[in-house]
Structure formats: structure tokens, C-alpha cells
C-alpha positions as CSV (number, residue, x, y, z in Angstrom):
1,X,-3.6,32.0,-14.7
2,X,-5.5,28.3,-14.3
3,X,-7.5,26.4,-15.9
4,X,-8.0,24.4,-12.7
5,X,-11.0,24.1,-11.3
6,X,-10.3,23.9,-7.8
7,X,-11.6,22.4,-4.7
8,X,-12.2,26.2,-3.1
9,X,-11.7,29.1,-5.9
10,X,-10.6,31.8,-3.6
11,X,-7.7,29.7,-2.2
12,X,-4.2,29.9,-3.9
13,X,-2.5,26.9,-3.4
14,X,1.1,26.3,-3.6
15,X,2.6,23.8,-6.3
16,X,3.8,20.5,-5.2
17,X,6.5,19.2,-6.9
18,X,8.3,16.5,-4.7
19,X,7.4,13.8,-2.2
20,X,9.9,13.2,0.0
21,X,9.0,10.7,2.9
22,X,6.2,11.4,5.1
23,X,7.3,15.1,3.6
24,X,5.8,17.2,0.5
25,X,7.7,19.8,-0.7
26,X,6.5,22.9,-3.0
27,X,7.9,25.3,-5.8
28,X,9.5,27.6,-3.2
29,X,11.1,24.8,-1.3
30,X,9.4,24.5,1.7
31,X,8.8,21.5,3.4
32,X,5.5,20.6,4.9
33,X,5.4,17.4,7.3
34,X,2.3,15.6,5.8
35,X,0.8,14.7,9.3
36,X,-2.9,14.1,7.7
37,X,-1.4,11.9,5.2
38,X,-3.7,14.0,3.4
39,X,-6.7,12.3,3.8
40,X,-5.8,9.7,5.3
41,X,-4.4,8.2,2.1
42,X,-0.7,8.3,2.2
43,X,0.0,5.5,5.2
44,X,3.6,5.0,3.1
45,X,4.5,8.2,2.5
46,X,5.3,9.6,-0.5
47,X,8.5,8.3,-2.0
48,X,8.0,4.8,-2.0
49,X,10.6,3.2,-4.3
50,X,9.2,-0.5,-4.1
51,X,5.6,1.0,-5.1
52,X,6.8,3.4,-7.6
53,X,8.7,0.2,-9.6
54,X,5.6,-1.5,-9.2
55,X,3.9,1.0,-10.8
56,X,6.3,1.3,-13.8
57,X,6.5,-1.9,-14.0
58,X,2.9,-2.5,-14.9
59,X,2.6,0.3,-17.4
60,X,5.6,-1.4,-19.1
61,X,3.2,-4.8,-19.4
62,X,-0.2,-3.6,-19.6
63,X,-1.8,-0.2,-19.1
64,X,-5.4,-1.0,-19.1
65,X,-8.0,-3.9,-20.3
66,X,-11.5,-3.4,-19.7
67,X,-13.0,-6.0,-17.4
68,X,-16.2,-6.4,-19.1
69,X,-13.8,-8.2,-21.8
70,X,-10.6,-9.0,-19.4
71,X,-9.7,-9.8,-16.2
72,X,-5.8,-8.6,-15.4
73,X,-2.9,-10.3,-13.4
74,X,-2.2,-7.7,-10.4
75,X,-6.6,-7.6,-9.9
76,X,-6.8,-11.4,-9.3
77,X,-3.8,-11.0,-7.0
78,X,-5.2,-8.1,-5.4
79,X,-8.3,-9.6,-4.5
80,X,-6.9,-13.3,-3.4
81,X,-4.7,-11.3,-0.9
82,X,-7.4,-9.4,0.2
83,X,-9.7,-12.1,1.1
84,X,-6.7,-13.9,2.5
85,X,-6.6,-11.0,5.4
86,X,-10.4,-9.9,5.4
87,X,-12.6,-10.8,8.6
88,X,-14.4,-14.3,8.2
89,X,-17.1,-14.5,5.5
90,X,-15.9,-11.9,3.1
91,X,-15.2,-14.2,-0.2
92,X,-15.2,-11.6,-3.1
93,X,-13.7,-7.8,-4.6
94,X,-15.0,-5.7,-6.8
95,X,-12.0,-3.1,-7.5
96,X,-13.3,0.6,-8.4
97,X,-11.5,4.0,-8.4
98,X,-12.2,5.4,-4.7
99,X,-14.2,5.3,-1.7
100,X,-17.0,7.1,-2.8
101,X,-17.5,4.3,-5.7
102,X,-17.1,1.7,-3.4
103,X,-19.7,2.7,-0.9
104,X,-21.8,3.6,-4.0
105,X,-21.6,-0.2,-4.6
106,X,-22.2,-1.2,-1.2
107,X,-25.6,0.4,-1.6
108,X,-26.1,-1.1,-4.9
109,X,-25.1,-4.6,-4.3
110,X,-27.3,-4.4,-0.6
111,X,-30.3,-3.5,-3.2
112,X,-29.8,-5.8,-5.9
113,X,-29.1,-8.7,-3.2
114,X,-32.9,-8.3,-1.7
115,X,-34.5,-8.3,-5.5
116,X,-32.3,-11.7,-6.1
117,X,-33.3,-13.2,-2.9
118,X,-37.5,-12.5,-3.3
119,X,-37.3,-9.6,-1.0
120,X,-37.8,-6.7,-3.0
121,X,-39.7,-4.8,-0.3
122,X,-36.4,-4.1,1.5
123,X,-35.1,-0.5,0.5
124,X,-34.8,1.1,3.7
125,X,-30.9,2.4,4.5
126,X,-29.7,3.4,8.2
127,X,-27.0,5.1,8.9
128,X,-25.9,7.4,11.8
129,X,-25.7,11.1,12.6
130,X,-22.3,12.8,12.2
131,X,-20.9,10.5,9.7
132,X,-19.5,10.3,6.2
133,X,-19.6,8.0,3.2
134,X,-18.7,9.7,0.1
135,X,-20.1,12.7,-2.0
136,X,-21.6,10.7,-5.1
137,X,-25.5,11.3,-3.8
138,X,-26.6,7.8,-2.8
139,X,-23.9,7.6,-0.2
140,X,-24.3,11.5,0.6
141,X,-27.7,10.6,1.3
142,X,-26.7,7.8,3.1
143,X,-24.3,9.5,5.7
144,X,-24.9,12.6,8.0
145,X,-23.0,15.1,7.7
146,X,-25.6,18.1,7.7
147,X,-23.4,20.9,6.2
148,X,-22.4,18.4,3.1
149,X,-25.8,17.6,2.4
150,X,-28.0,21.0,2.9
151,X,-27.2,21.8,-0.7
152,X,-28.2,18.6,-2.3
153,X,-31.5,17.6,-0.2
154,X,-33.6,17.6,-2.7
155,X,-31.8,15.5,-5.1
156,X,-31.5,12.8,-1.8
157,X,-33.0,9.4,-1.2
158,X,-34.7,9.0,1.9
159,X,-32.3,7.2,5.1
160,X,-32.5,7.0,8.7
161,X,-30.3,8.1,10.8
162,X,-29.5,7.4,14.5
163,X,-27.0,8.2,17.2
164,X,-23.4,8.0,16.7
165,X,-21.7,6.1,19.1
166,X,-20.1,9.4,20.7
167,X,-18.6,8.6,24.3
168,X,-17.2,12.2,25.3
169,X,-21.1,13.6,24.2
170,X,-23.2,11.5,25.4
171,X,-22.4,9.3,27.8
172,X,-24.1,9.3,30.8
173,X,-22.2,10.1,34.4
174,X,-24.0,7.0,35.9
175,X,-23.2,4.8,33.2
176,X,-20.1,2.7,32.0
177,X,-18.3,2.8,28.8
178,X,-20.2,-0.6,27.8
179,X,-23.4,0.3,29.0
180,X,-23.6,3.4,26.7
181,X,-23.0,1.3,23.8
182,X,-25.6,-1.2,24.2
183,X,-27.8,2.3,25.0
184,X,-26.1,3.5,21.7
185,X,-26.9,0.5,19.6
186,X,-30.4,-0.4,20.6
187,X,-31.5,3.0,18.9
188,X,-31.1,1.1,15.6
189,X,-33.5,-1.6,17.0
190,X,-36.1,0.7,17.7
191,X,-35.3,2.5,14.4
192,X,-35.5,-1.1,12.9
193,X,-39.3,-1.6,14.3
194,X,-40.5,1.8,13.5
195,X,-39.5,1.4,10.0
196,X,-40.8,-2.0,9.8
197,X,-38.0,-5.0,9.9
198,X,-39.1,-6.4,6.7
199,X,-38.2,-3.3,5.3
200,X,-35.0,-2.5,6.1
201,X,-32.1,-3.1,4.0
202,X,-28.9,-2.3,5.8
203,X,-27.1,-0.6,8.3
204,X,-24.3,1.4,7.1
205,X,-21.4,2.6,10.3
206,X,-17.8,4.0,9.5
207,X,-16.1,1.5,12.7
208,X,-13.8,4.3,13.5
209,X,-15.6,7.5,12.3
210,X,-13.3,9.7,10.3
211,X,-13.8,13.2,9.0
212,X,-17.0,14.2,10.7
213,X,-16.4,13.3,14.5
214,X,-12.8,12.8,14.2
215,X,-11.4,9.4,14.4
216,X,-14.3,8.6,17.1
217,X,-14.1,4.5,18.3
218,X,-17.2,2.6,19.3
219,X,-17.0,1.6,23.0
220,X,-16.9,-2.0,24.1
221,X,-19.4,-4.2,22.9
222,X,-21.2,-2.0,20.8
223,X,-20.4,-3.2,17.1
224,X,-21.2,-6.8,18.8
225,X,-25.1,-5.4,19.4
226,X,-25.1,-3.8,16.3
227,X,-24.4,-7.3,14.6
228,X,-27.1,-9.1,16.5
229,X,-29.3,-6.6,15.8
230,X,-28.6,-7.3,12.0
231,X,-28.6,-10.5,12.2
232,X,-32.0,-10.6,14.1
233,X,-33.7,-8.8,11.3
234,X,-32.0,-10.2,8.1
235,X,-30.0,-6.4,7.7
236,X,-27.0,-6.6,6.0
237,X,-24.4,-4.9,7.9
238,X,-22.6,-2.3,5.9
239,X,-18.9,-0.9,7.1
240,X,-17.4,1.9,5.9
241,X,-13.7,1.7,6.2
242,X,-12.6,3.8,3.5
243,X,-10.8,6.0,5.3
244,X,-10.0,4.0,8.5
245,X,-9.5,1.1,7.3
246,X,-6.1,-0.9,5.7
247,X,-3.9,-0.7,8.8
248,X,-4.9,3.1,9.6
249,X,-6.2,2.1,12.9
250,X,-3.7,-0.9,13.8
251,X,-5.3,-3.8,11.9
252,X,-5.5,-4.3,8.9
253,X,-9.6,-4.1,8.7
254,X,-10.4,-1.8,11.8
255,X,-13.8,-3.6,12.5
256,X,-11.1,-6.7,13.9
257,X,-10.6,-4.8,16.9
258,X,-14.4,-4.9,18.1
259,X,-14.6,-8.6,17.1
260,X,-17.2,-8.8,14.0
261,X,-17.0,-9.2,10.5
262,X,-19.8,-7.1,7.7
263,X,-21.7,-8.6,5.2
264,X,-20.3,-5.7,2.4
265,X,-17.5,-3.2,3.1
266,X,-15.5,-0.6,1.5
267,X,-12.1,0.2,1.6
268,X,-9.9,2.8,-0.7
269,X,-7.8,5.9,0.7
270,X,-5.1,3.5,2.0
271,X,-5.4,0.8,-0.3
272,X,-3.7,3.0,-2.9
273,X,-1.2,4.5,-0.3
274,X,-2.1,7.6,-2.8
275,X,0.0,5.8,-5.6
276,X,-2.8,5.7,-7.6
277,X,-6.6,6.1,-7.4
278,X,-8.4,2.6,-6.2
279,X,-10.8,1.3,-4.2
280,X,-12.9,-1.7,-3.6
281,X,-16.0,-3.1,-2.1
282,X,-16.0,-6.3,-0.6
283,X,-18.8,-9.1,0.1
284,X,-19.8,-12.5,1.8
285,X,-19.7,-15.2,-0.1
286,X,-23.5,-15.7,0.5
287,X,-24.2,-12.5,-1.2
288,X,-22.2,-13.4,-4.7
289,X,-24.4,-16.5,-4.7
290,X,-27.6,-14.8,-4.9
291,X,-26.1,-13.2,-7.7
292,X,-24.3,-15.5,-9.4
293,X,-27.3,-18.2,-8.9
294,X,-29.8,-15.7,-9.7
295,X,-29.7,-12.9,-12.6
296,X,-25.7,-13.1,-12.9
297,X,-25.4,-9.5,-13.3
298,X,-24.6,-7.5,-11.2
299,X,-26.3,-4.3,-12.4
300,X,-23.0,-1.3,-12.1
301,X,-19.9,-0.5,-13.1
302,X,-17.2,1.9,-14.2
303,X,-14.6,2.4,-16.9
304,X,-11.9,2.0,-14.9
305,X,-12.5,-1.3,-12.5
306,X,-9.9,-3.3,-11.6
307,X,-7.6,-0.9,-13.6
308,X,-4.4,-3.1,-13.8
309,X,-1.9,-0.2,-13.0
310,X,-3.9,0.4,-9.5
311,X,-4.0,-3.1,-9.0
312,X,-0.3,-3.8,-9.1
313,X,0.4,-0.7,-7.1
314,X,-2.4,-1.5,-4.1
315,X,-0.9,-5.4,-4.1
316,X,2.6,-3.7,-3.8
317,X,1.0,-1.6,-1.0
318,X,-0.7,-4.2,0.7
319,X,2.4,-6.1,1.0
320,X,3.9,-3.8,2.8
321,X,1.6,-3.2,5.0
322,X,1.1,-6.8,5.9
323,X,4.3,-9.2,4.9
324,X,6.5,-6.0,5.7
325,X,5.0,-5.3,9.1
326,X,3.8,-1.7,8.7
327,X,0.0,-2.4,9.9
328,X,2.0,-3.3,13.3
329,X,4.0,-0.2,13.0
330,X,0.5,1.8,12.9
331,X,-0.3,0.4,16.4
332,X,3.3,0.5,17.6
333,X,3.8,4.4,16.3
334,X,-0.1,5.1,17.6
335,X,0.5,4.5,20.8
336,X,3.7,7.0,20.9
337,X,1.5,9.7,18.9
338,X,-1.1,9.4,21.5
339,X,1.1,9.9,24.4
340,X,2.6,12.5,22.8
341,X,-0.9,14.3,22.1
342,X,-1.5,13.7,26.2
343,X,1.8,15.1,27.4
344,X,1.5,18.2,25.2
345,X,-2.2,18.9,25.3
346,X,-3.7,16.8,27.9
347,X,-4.2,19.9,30.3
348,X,-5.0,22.6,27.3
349,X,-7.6,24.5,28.1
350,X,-9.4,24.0,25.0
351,X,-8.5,20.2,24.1
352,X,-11.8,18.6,25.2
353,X,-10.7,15.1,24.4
354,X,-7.8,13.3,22.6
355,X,-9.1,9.9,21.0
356,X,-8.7,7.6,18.2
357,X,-6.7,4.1,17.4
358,X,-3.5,3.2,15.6
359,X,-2.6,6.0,13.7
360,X,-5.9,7.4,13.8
361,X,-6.1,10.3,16.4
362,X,-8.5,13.0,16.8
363,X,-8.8,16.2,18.8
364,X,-11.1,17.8,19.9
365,X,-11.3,21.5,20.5
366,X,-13.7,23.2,22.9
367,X,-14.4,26.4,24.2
368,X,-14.4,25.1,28.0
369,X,-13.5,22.0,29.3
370,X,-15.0,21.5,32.3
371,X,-18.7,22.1,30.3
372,X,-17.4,20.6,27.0
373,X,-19.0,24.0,25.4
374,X,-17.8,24.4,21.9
375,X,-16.4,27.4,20.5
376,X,-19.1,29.4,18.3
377,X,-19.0,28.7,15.0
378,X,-17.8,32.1,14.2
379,X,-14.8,31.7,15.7
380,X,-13.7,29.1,12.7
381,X,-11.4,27.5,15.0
382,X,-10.7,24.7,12.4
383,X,-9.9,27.0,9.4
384,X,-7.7,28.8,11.5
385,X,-6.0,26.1,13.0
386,X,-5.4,24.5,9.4
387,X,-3.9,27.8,8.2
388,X,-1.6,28.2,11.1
389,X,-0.2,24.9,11.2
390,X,0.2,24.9,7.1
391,X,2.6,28.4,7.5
392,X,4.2,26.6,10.4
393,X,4.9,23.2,7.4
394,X,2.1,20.8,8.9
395,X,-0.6,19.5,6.7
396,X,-3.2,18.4,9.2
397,X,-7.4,17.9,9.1
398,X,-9.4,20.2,10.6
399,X,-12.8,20.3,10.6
400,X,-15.8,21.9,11.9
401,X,-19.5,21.0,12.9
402,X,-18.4,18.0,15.2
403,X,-21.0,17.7,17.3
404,X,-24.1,18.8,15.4
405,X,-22.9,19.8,11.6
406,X,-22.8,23.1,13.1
407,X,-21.3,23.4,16.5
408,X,-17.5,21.6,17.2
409,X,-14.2,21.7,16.0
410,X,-11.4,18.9,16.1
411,X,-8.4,17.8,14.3
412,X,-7.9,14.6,12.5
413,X,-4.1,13.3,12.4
414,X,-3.3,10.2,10.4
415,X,0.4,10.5,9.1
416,X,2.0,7.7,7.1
417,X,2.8,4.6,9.0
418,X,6.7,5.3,8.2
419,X,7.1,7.9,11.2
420,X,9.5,8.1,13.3
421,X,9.6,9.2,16.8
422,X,11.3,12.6,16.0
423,X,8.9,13.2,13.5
424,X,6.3,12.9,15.9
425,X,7.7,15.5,18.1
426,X,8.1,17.9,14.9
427,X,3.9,16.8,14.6
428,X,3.0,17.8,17.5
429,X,5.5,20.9,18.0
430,X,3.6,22.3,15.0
431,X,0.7,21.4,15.6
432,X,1.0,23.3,19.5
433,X,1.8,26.6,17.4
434,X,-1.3,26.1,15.6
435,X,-3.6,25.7,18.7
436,X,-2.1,28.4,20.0
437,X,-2.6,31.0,17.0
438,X,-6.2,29.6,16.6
439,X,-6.8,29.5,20.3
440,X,-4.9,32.2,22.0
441,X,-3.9,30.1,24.4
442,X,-0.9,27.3,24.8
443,X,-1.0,24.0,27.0
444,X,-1.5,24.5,30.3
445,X,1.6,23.9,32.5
């Protein structure tokens, strides 16, 4: 018997009782290689002795001080190294407990910034189909995933959404990669001007989208309209890089790669390397001036900002992954998982497309590849793929609805940045038994 309220009530979970590696291990024994790192949290695995002292260490000096009286040690570090490696602009951190609370924030700070600066007609959020920002309801509102939100439309704030930018789905045989995503990008111009421009708040885009298309990238070029765009209009430009952010995709903001830098964004999952609970939004310098030069409050907050124990475990974390080299690892190690992923699957008759960057990779499952027709959603391709490769000692991310909320399967794989080549042959081995029991079908010789 539990007292447990759990995430699913008819599912019985087994007991985790030991990190070992990129490995968790259960009552019975077994070993299951964590090739998900969850949720794209654990990018250090889960025995991390340097983070661990860290953590002990700072219980051992101070547990907890509330920021609305203190300011701690291991936060003002945090945020200094931060900033040191954000993109261009980004000037201050505001530390909460995960990546919903951060994007929550985001949307907060966006707001109060147009009341500070004279603009309080600006309210209007944009975001795009087939994306994800958190379950709190502003950002639930804000993103599009259909099947999360059905439940809670009524309790919603109005946002627009457009087009994701979706390559394998909907780009045109005629065009290139680039031109799609300027095609892709100008729908938030003409979403802009229906809406009115002096109306529109911000535009909120996960760079790399995560658990709704499956570690989807923007083509060339199209981040760089997207930013004009913004720019054109006075729209703050909101990323998302809670779960695809802090090295996950091979640098350590994945918006570096497309060459642009937000006005706000959010970052958790691997900030805290799953060590402990922590996230935090960051913002331009321009934006904390309007604050601090205007009211000086800024309206939020939690209990448990800036808590000093998730500090000093994230600065341990993001020391590794930048002084200790293990954001170029993600890259390095991406680029074997993804050829791995094409020699194993690249010909399976219901692999549709194998994507992603750094350690970052989706797949996606369809019924027929030639006609990219998904399976029915009967089928539950990704539940069943999820349960074979968990009896087989893989912990991957399935997920269904990929192309409408509805219609689409793929996998998400993002294991710990500590994986070694042999490791990703075990992934992969795995995961080929699990395509095959969910499928019927094995890789195609």
C-alpha cells in the first residue's frame, strides 16, 4: 500500500534505490540504462561524487535563507557564471525551482516590462503549434500541445499559435531547407499584424523543440527571421530552453547554434543535472532597468528562490559542464548517437526521420515511409514502445500526437553527457528490441 499519489494510478512502478552512472537500478536489482536521462534532466548521470560533496557541503553551511531577507553565496555565483556564458545581452537570473516556474516568469516579467515602460496595451502571447512550456496554466496556455490542454481550456488565457518549424512535415518538394524557414517564420508576421503590432507582447519558441515533436531543430535562418520580426515590432523574444538547453544540444544555450540571443529565457532540467530541483529565468539588461528604474518590484515569487542547496549543486553542475568540457562531449558523443541511430534504423520501415542536435535525438515512427503516414492512434505505438524497451532495461521518451496532438509517434533520447561508445551500442540494441515489439518489424537489411 501507498500513500503516493502518483503520476498514472494504474501503473506500478518499481522502487529505485541506486544511481549508478548513466544507470538506475531498482529493489530487484535490475539495471535500467537511463537513455532519456529521464527528462532530459540527468546530463551527468547519476552518481556524481563532485556534485553530491557539493551538495553536502552546503547543507553543512547553510540550508536555506529566504531571499526576500537574504541573498546566499552559491546564488550570486550561480548567476555571475551564468551570465558569464549566456548569449549577448542577457545581464540578470532569477533562480526558481523548475522549468515550469521559470517560463511562468518569463510571462510575468514580459507583462510587467510593458506596464513599466507605458505600454500596457501589450498582452498578446504567440507561441507555436506542437510545443511545450510547462503545466502551471499560464505557460500551458501558452504552448500547444492539444492533448495537455483539452482538460484545462476553460481555465486558459487566450494565445496564438502558429506553425512549428517542422521540416520532415511540411516542407515543400520545390523548396530548400532555408526557404521553408523564412516561409515558416513569416507566419508570426502575419499573426503579428492580424493581432495588431502594438498589441503583442512576445513570442515564446522552444529552439530545439523537446517533448511534443521530438527534439525537432529550426532550419537555417529561421530563428534569424524570427528575431527581426521581433525586433521590428518591439516583441520580446521568449526562448524556452528548459529542456534543451545547458549543453543538451552541444552548446551550452542551444539558441547559439542559430546565431541570436532572447530578450528572456528559461532554463532548468539540466541546470540541476537532477541533483536537485532548480531553475531559472534569465533577462536583458534593458528589461531589469525598466524595473529597477520604474516600480522596483518585480511582482512574483516563490518560497524557495535561489534556494542555496540548489544553487551550489547547479554551480557544481555548470562547472562541469563548461570548465570540465562535458557541453563538448554532448556534441562529440551526439554525433556517434546519431550515426548509430542511421546505421541501425536508417532503412526501418517505420522510422520516418531520425533528427535532433547534440545529445538531443528524436525518432520518429510512421506507419509508411514513403507517405510519411502515421500509425493510428490506436495502435499506441509510443506506450508500447516505452514498455518494451523498460523490460528490455532502457528508460527512453516516447510520446504520441507528434504531428497534430493526435496523430504521430516518436522517441526522444537524451542520455547523460558521460556516455560512452559502448553504452551507445547497449542504447540502441535496446532500443531495436523495442521497435520491434511495438512495430512488428526489425531494421530493414
Amino acid at each position: 500500500m501507498t500513500h503516493v499519489f502518483p503520476r498514472h494510478t494504474k501503473a506500478d512502478l518499481p522502487v529505485a534505490v541506486h544511481g549508478d552512472g548513466i544507470y538506475l537500478v531498482d529493489s530487484t536489482g535490475k539495471r535500467y540504462l537511463d537513455g532519456s536521462g529521464g527528462a532530459a534532466v540527468s546530463c551527468l548521470g547519476h552518481s556524481d561524487a563532485e556534485v553530491r560533496e557539493a551538495v553536502r557541503r552546503q547543507v553543512d553551511t547553510l540550508a536555506f535563507a529566504h531571499t526576500s531577507f537574504l541573498t546566499s553565496e552559491p546564488a550570486e555565483a550561480l548567476a555571475d557564471k551564468l551570465i558569464e556564458h549566456a548569449p549577448k545581452g542577457l545581464d540578470r537570473v532569477y533562480f526558481v525551482s523548475g522549468g515550469s516556474e521559470a517560463m511562468e516568469a518569463a510571462l510575468k516579467l514580459a507583462r510587467q516590462y510593458f506596464l513599466e515602460i507605458g505600454q500596457p496595451q501589450r498582452h498578446h502571447i504567440i507561441a507555436r503549434r506542437q510545443s511545450y512550456h510547462g503545466n502551471t496554466l499560464g505557460v500551458l496556455a501558452t504552448g500547444g500541445n492539444m492533448w495537455r490542454r483539452e482538460p484545462f481550456a476553460p481555465l486558459l488565457i487566450g494565445t496564438s499559435h502558429i506553425a512549428p518549424c517542422y521540416a520532415y512535415r511540411d516542407q515543400r518538394g520545390d523548396e530548400t531547407a532555408e526557404a521553408y524557414g523564412l516561409r515558416a517564420a513569416d507566419e508570426l508576421e502575419a499573426e503579428i499584424q492580424r493581432l495588431g503590432p502594438d498589441n503583442v507582447m512576445a513570442f515564446v519558441a522552444e529552439p530545439v523543440v523537446g517533448a511534443t515533436l521530438g527534439a525537432v531543430p529550426p532550419t537555417p535562418g529561421y530563428f534569424r527571421r524570427i528575431r527581426e520580426i521581433c525586433d521590428r515590432h518591439g516583441v520580446l523574444l521568449i526562448l524556452d530552453e528548459v529542456m534543451c538547453g545547458m549543453g543538451r544540444t552541444g552548446t551550452l544555450f542551444a539558441c547559439e547554434q542559430d546565431g541570436i540571443a532572447p530578450d528572456i529565457t528559461a532554463i532548468a532540467k539540466g541546470l540541476g543535472a537532477g541533483y536537485q530541483p532548480i531553475g531559472a529565468m534569465l533577462c536583458t539588461g534593458a528589461i531589469y532597468r525598466a524595473i529597477e528604474q520604474g516600480s522596483g518590484f518585480f511582482q512574483h515569487g516563490h518560497t524557495y528562490l535561489g534556494h542555496p542547496v540548489a544553487t551550489a549543486a547547479a554551480l557544481a553542475v555548470l562547472g562541469k559542464l563548461t570548465d570540465g568540457g562535458l557541453v563538448a562531449r554532448s556534441q562529440a558523443m551526439g554525433e556517434v548517437l546519431q550515426s548509430a541511430l542511421e546505421a541501425a534504423f536508417g532503412q526501418h520501415p517505420n522510422v520516418g526521420d531520425i533528427r535532433g542536435r547534440g545529445l538531443f535525438r528524436g525518432i520518429e515512427l510512421v506507419a509508411d515511409r514513403e507517405t510519411k503516414d502515421p500509425f493510428a492512434p490506436g495502435h499506441n505505438v509510443a506506450a508500447r514502445v516505452k514498455k518494451a524497451a523498460f523490460e528490455a532495461g532502457l528508460i527512453c521518451y516516447p510520446m504520441s500526437g507528434t504531428v497534430d496532438g493526435r496523430h504521430g509517434d516518436h522517441v526522444l533520447l537524451a542520455p547523460p553527457f558521460i556516455i560512452e561508445e559502448a553504452q551507445i551500442d547497449e542504447l540502441v540494441r535496446k532500443l531495436g528490441i523495442a521497435l520491434e515489439a511495438a512495430t512488428g518489424t526489425g531494421a530493414a537489411a
